[in-house]
N, C-alpha and C positions, 0 to 999 in steps of 0.2 A: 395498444402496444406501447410501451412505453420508449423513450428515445435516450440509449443510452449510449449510442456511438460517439456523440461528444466528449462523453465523462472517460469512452476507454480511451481515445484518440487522446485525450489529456494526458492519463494513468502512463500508456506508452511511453510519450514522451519524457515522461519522468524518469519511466524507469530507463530506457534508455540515454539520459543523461547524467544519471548516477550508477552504471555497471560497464562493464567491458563488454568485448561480445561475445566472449563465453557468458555470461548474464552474471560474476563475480560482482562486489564493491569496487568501485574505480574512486579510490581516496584521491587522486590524483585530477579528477575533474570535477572533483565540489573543493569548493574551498577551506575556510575554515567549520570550526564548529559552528559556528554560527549560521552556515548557508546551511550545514547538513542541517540546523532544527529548525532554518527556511521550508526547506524541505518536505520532511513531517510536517512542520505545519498546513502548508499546501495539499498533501494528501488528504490529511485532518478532515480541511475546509470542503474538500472535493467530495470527498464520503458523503458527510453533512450534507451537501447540496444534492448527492443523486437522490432520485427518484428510487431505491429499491430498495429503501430504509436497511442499511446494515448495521444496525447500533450495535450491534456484537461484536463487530471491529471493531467499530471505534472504541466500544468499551475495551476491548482488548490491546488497542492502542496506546491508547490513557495509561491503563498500567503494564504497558510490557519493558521488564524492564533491562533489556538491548539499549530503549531511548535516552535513559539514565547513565546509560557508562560512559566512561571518560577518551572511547576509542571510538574516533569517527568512525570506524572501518566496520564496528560491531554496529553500530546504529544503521549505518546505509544496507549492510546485509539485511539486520532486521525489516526495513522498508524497501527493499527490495523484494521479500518474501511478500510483503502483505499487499504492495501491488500487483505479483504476480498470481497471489488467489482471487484479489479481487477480477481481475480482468476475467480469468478462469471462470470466476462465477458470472461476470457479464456475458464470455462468450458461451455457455451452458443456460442461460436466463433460469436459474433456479430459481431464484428469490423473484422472479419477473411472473415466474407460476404459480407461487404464494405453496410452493412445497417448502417440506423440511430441511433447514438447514442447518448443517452439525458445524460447529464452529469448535476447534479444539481436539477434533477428534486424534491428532497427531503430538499430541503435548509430549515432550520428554522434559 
């Protein structure tokens, strides 16, 4: 079984440090732009590191381009979604089953 409580207990905290407690962007508790691409990149690294190989995120990380815009507000949203699928998939252990997993299937 693989041990992914630490990487969600991370994931949490993140996300919890950058949304309000309706789970919105909280521009107002990251700093500048620069913490928000602290941020990202910390998720990045945290992906990278787990155990349930998601390179489809992160591929999709790389180019999603939310991280590109000039509005902290859009970027923290966007990285708020994608720790909230990830944790999703940690507490479902889909990728932990070596099942299929659809990445995208909600594209607009």
């Amino acid at each position: 079984m693989l041990r992914l409580a630490p990487y969600r207990t991370r994931l949490e905290r993140l996300f919890k440090e950058i949304t309000d407690p309706a789970g919105g962007a909280d521009v107002g508790a990251v700093g500048g732009m620069g913490e928000v691409n602290n941020r990202i990149d910390e998720v990045k690294e945290l992906l990278a590191a787990m155990p349930l190989r998601l390179s489809q995120i992160e591929t999709r990380m790389e180019n999603e381009p939310d991280f590109s815009s000039i509005s902290r507000k859009r970027r923290l949203e966007a990285l708020a979604d994608y720790i909230r699928f990830t944790i999703g998939l940690i507490d479902r252990e889909i990728a932990a089953n070596r099942g299929h997993m659809i990445v995208g299937a909600n594209d607009d």
